[in-house]
C-alpha positions as CSV (number, residue, x, y, z in Angstrom):
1,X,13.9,-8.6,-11.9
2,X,10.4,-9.2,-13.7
3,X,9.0,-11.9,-13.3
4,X,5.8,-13.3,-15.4
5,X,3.3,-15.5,-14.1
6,X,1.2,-18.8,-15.1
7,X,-2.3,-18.6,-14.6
8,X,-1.2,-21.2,-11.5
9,X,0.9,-19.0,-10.2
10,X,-1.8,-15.9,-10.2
11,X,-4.6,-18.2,-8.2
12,X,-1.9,-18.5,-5.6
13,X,-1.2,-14.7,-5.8
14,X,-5.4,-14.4,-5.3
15,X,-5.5,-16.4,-2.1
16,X,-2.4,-14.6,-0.9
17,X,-3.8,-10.9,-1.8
18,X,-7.3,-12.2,-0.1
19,X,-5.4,-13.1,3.2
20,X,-3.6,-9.5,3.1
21,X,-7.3,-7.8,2.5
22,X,-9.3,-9.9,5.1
23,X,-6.3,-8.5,7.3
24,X,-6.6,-5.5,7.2
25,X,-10.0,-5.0,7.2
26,X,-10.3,-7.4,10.5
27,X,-8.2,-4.7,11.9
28,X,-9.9,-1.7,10.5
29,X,-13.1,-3.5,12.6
30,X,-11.3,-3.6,15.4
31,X,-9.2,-0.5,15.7
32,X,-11.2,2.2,18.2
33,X,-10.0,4.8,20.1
34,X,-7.5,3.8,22.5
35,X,-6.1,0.7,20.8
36,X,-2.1,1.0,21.0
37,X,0.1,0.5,17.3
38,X,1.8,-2.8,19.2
39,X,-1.2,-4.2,19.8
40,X,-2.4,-3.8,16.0
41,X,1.3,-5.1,15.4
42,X,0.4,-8.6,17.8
43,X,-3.0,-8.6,15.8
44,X,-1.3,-8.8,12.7
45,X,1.1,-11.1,13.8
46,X,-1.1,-14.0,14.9
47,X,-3.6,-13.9,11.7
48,X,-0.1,-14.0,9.6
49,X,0.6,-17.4,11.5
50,X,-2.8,-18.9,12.1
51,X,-2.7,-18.7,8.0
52,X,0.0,-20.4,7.1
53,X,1.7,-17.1,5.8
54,X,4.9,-15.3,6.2
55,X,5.5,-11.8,6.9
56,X,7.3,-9.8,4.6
57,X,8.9,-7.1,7.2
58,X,10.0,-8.9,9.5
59,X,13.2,-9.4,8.3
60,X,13.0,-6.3,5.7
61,X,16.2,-4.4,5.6
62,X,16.9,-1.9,2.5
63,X,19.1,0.7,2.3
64,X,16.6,3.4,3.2
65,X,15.7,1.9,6.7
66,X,17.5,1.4,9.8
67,X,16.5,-2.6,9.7
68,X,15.6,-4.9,9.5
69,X,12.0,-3.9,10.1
70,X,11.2,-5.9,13.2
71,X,7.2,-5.9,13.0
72,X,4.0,-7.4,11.1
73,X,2.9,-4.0,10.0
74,X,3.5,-0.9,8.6
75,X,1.1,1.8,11.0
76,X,1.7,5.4,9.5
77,X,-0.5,8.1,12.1
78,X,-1.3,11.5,10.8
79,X,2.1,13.3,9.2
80,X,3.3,9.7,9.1
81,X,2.4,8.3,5.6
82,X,5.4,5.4,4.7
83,X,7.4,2.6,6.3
84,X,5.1,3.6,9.9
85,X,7.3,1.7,12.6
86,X,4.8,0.3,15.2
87,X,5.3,2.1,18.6
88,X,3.9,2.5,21.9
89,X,1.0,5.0,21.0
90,X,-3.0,5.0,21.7
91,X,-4.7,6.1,19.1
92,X,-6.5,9.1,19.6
93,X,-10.4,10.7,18.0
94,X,-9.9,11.8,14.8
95,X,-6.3,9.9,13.9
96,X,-5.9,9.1,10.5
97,X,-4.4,5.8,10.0
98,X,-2.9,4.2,7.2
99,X,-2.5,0.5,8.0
100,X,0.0,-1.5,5.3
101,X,0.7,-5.0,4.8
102,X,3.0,-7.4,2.6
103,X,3.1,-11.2,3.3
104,X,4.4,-14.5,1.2
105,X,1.7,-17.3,1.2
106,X,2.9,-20.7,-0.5
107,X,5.2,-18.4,-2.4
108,X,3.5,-15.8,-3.9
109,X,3.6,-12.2,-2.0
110,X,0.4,-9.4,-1.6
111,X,0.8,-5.9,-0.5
112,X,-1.9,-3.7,0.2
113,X,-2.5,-0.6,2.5
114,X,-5.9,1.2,3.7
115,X,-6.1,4.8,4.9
116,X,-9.0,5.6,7.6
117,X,-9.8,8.2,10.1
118,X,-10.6,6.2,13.7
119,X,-13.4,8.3,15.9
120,X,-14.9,11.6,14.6
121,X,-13.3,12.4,11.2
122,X,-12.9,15.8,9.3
123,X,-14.0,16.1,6.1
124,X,-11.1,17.2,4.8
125,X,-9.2,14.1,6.0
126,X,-11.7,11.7,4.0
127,X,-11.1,13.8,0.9
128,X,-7.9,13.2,1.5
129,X,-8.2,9.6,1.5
130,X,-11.1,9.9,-1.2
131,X,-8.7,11.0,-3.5
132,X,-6.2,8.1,-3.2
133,X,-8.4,5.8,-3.6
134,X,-10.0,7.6,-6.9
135,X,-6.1,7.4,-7.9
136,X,-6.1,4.1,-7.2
137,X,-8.8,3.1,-9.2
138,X,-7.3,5.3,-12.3
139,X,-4.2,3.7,-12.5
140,X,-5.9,0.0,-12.3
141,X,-8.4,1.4,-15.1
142,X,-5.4,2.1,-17.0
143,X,-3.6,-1.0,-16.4
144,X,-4.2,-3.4,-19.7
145,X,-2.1,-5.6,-21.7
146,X,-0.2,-3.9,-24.0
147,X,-0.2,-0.4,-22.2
148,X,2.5,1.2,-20.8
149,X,3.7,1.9,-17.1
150,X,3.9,5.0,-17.9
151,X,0.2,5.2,-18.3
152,X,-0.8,3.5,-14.8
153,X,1.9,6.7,-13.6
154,X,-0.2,9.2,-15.7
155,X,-3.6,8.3,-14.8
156,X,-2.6,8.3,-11.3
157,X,-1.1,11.4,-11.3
158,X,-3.9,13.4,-13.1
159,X,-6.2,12.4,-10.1
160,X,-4.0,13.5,-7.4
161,X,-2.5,16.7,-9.0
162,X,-6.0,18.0,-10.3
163,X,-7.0,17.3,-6.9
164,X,-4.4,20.2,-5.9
165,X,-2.1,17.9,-4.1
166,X,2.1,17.5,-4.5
167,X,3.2,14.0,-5.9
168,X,6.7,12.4,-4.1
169,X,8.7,10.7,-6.8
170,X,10.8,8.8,-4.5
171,X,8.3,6.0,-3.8
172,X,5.3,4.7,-5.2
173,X,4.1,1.3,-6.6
174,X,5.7,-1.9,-7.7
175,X,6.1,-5.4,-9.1
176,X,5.7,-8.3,-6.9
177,X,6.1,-11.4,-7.0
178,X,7.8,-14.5,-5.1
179,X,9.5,-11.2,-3.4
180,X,7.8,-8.3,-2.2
181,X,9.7,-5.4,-4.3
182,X,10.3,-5.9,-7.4
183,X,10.9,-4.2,-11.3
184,X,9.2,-2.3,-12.7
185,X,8.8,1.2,-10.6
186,X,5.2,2.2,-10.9
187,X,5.5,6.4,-10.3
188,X,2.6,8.3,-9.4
189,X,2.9,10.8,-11.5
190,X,4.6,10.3,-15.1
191,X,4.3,10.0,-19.2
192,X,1.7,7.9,-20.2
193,X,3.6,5.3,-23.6
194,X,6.5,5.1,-21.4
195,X,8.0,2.5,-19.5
196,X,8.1,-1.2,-19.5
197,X,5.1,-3.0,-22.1
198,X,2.7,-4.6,-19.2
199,X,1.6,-8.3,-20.6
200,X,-0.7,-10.9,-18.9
201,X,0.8,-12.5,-15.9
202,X,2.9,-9.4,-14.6
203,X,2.0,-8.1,-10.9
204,X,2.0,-4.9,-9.7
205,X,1.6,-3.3,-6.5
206,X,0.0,-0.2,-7.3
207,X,0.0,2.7,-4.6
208,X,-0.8,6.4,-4.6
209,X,0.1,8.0,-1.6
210,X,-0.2,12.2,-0.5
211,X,0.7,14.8,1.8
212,X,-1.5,17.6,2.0
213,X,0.9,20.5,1.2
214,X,4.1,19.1,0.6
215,X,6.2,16.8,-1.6
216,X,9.4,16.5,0.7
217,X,9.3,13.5,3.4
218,X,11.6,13.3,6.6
219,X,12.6,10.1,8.4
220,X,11.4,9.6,11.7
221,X,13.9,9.1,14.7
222,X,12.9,5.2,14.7
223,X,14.4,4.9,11.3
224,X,11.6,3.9,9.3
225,X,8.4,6.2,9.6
226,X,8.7,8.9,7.0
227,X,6.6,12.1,7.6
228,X,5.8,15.1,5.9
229,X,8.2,17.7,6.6
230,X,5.4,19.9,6.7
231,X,3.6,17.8,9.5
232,X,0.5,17.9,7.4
233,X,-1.9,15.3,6.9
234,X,-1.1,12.2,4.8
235,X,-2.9,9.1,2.7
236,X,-2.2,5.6,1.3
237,X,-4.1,3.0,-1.0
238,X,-2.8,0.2,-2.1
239,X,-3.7,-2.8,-4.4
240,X,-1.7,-5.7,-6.0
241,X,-3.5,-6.8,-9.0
242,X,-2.9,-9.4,-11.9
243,X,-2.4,-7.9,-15.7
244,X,-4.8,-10.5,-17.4
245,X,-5.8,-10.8,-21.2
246,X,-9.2,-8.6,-20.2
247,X,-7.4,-6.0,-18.0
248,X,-6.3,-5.6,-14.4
249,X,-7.6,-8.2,-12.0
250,X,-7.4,-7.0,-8.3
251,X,-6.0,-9.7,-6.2
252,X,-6.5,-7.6,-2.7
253,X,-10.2,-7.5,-2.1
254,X,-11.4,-8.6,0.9
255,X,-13.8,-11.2,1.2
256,X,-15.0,-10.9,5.0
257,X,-17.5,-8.5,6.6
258,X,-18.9,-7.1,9.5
């Protein structure tokens, strides 16, 4: 399913895809050295009701998971990168976290995620995370009416393999809409003129993720969490955003501060 949107319909999307970015950036203020994945999980959990809002994992069972989900919040540590089960685990100096969030909000789902190191970090780690973010921003540069999935895929892919690191083609970004996954597939890597003709009111969940030396994920004992098989490093960035008649419109960008 596709579904395309009234200008209505996309200012709900906005307050929805603000409530998803104050989120989790709340909890990237708050998360230190020590704080425990459940207790991120019961942090997400009461911002999710004090707004009004309505989880979209809670309930979430595909195919590929051992659901449903059962938490707030997707929290992916280190080799962990996707689908991050919340467990009982402190976080240590120098973790990298990738924190990822979906919720419904008077009908109308967001999804972002944010990658960040808590405590010291290596440099390596925020090139890591550097680099999905400038993938990020490439494939929402490239994403205009008229233009092709294919080309969001490409740009995205040109960032993170000149960067030197492997692309998974199992998962990557999506549509969105009154459900969180949706048509049409958004690879990170691909052809760009391919794929499904993007026209105002269509939106996407756009998501470049990496492993450091590896392409090949494993799933976790819980299920869910799927690591590098490699146990090397891993990033995420995520943005839902609105094709309009002048381009991409971001719809998760966080409006408090610190």
């Amino acid at each position: 399913m596709i579904e395309i949107f009234t200008p209505t319909e996309v200012a709900k999307a906005r307050r929805t895809g603000e409530l998803v970015a104050n989120i989790l950036h709340t909890l990237k203020h708050r998360v230190t050295i020590g704080t425990n994945l459940l207790e991120i999980d019961r942090w997400a959990k009461a911002m999710i009701l004090e707004a009004g809002a309505v989880s979209c994992y809670v309930d979430y069972a595909p195919s590929f998971g051992r659901g449903p989900f059962g938490h707030y919040i997707c929290t992916a540590v280190n080799d962990a990168v996707l689908h991050g089960l919340p467990r009982d685990y402190a976080l240590a100096d120098g973790d990298l976290l990738t924190l990822d969030l979906a919720v419904l909000l008077d009908g109308i789902a967001a999804d972002s995620a944010i990658s960040f190191v808590v405590g010291t970090a290596k440099p390596e780690d925020l090139s890591l995370i550097e680099t999905t973010e400038r993938a990020l921003a490439a494939g929402i540069a490239a994403a205009k009416p008229g233009a092709k999935i294919g080309d969001i895929s490409f740009a995205i892919g040109t960032v993170l393999s000149g960067a030197g690191y492997p692309i998974n083609m199992d998962f990557g970004g999506h549509g969105i809409g009154t459900t969180m996954h949706q048509d049409p597939h958004v690879s990170n890597d691909g052809r760009a003129g391919r794929g499904y003709k993007l026209r105002p009111g269509l939106l996407l969940a756009i998501e470049p993720w990496v492993m450091v030396d590896t392409d090949k994920l494993v799933t976790d004992a819980d299920g869910w969490t799927l690591r590098s098989v490699t146990g090397s490093r891993t990033a995420h960035s995520e943005h839902t955003i609105a094709i309009t008649e002048d381009g991409a419109e971001i719809m998760t960008l966080p409006t408090v501060t610190f």
